[in-house]
C-alpha positions as CSV (number, residue, x, y, z in Angstrom):
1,X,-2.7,25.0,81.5
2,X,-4.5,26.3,78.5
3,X,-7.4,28.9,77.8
4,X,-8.9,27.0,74.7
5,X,-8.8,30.0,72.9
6,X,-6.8,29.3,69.8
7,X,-4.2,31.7,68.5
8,X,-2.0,29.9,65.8
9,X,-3.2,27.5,63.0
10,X,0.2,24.9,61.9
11,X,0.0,22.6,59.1
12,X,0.4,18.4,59.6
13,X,3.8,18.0,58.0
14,X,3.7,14.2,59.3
15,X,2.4,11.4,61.5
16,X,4.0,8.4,61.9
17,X,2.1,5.6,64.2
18,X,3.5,1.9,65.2
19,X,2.7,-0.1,67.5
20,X,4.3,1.7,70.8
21,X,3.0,4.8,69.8
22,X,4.2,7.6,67.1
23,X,5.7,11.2,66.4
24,X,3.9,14.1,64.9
25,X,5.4,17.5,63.0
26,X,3.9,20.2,62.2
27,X,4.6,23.4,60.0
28,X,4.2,26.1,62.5
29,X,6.3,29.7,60.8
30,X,3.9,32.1,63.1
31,X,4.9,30.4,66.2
32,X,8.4,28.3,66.2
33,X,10.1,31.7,67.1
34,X,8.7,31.4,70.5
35,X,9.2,27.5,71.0
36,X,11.9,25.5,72.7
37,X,12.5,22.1,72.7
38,X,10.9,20.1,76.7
39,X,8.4,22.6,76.7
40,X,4.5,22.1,76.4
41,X,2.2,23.0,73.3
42,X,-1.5,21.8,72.7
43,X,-2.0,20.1,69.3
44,X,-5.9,19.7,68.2
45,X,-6.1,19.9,72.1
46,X,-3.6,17.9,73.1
47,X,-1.2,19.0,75.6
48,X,1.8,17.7,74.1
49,X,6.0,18.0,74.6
50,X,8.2,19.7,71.7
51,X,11.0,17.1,71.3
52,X,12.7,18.8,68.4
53,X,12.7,21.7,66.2
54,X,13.5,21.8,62.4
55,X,13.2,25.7,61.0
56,X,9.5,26.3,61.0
57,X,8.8,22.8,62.3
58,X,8.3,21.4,65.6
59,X,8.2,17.9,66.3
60,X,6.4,15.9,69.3
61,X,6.2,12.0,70.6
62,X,2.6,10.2,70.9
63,X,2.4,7.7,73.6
64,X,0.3,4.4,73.1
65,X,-1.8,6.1,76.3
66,X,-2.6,9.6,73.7
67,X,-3.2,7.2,70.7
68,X,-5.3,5.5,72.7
69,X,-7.8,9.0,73.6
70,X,-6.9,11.3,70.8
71,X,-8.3,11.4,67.1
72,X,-4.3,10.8,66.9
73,X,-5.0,7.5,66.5
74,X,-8.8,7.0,66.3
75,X,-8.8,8.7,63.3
76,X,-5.4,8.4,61.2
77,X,-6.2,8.1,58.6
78,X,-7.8,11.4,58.5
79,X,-4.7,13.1,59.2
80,X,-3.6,14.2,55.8
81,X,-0.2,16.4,55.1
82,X,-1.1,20.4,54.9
83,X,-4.5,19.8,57.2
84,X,-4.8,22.8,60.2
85,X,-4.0,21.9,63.2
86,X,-4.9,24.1,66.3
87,X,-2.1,25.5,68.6
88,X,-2.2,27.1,71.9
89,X,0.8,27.7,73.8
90,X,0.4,27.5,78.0
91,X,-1.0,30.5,79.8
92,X,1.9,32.3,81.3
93,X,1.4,34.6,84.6
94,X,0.1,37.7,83.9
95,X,-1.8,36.3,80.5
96,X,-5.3,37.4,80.0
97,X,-7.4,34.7,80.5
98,X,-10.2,34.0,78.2
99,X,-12.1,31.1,77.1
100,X,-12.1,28.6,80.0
101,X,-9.8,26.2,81.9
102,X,-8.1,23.7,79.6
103,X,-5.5,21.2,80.6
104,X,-4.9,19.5,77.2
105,X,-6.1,16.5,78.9
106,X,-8.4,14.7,76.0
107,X,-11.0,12.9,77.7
108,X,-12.3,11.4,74.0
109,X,-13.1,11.4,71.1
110,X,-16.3,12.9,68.6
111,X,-17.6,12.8,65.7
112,X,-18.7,16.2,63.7
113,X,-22.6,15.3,62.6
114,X,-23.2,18.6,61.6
115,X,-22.1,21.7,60.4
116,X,-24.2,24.4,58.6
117,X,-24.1,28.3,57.9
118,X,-26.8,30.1,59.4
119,X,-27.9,33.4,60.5
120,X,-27.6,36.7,58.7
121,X,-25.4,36.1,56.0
122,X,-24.6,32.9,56.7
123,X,-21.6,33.7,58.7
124,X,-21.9,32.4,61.6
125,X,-22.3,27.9,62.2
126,X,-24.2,25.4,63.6
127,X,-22.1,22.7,65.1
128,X,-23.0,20.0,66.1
129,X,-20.7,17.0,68.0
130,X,-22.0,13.3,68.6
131,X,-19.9,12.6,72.0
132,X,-19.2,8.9,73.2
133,X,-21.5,8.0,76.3
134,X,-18.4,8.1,79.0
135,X,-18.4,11.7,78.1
136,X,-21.8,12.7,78.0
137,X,-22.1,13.2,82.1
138,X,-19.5,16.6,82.2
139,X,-21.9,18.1,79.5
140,X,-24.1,21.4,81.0
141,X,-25.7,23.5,78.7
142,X,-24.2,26.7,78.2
143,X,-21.2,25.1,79.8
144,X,-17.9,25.3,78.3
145,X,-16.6,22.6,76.0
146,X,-13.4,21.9,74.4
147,X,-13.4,20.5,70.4
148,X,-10.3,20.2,69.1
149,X,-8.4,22.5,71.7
150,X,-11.3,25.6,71.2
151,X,-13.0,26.9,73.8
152,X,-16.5,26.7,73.1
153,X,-20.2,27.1,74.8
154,X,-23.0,24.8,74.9
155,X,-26.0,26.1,73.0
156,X,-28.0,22.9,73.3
157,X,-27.8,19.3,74.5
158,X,-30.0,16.2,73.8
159,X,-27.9,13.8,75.8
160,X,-26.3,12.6,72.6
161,X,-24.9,15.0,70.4
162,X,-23.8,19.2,71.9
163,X,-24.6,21.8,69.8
164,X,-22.7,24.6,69.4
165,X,-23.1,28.5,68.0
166,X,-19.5,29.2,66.3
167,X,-19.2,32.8,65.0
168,X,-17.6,33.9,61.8
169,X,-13.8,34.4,63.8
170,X,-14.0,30.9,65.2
171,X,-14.8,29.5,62.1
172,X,-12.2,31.3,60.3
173,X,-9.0,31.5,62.8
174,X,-9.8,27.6,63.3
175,X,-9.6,24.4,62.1
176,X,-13.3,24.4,62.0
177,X,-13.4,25.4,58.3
178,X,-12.2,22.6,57.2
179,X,-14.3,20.3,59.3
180,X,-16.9,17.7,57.6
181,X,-19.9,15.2,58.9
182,X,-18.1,11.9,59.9
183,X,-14.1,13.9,61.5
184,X,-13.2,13.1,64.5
185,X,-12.4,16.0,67.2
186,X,-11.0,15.5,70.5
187,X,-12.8,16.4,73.2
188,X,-12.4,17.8,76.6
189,X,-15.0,18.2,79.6
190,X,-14.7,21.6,81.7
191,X,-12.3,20.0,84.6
192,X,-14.4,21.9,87.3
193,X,-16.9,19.8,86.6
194,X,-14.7,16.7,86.7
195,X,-13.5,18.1,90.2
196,X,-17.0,18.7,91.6
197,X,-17.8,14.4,90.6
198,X,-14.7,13.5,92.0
199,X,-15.1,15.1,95.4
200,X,-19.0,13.8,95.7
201,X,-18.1,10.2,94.7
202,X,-15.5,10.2,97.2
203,X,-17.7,12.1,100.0
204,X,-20.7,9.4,99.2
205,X,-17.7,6.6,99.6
206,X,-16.5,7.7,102.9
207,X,-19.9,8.8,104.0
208,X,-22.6,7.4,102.2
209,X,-25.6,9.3,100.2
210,X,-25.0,13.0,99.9
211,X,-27.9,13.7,98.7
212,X,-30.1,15.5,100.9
213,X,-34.7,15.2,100.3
């Protein structure tokens, strides 16, 4: 389990895709001190397994099933050597526990459709995602959202694309600075919410319309 609050920024050292699915490394000297190899790190948001460690390097496997949900593979070709990539390591008993409830799980991919300074100074962002339609139902305003593995809130929605208030730390301690119109992000609904719709679809199976006039 993760918070989404995002405390290391690594640099893609590679990606390598075929067909069954690929391996990723990043350059990670703030934080490969405090990894070990079978143990869990969230990459861009992705809960992922260190299989190997090299120095200041750390190494992970991509399934077909992660290419398949991830801006891993939807959007390769974007992933250029030296880009920042988020990192978050697991919440550990007795961690505070900010942001929200992230399990690393991406449930798809976005596409940034806007990003612009505003504000006093310009310091702070508007962000703005364009989600796919499968996602668009675990979206609340002033919910929490994930985007790339970072917690975020919910200024507005429209039903198509989430807007989002980042301040000037976000923006900085983040990937988010390097973001343009057209990137993919991965994207993760608050899994509360996903809890709540399983347990009423399966209460309207069993016992028809819970709805109540």
């Amino acid at each position: 389990m993760f918070t989404g609050i995002i405390e290391h920024v690594g640099l893609l050292h590679s990606l390598e895709l075929t067909d069954m699915g690929g391996r990723v490394a990043i350059h990670a000297p703030t934080l490969t001190g405090s990894l070990a190899v079978s143990k869990s790190i969230a990459v861009n948001g992705c809960c992922l397994t260190i299989t190997e460690l090299h120095g200041e390097r750390f190494s992970a496997d991509l399934s077909a099933e992660t290419l398949s949900k991830t801006s891993f593979g939807a959007a390769a070709p974007e992933w250029k050597r030296g880009m920042h990539i988020n990192l978050e390591q697991p919440l550990t008993v007795g961690q505070e526990f900010g942001g929200h409830f992230v399990l690393g799980h991406v449930d798809g991919v976005g596409r940034v459709s806007e990003l612009q300074p505003e504000g006093v100074g310009g310091e702070s962002w508007r962000f703005c995602v364009e989600v796919p339609p499968e996602f668009a139902r675990y979206i609340v305003s002033k919910g929490s959202i994930t985007v790339d593995g970072i917690s975020l809130t919910v200024a507005s929605w429209d039903g198509r694309v989430v807007e989002i208030a980042v301040i000037p730390y976000t923006y900085q301690h983040t990937n988010l600075r390097d973001r343009v119109v057209g990137d993919a992000v991965n994207l993760e609904a608050d899994v509360l919410g996903k809890y709540i719709e399983s347990y009423l679809d399966a209460r309207e199976k069993n016992f028809g319309s819970t709805r109540q006039f």
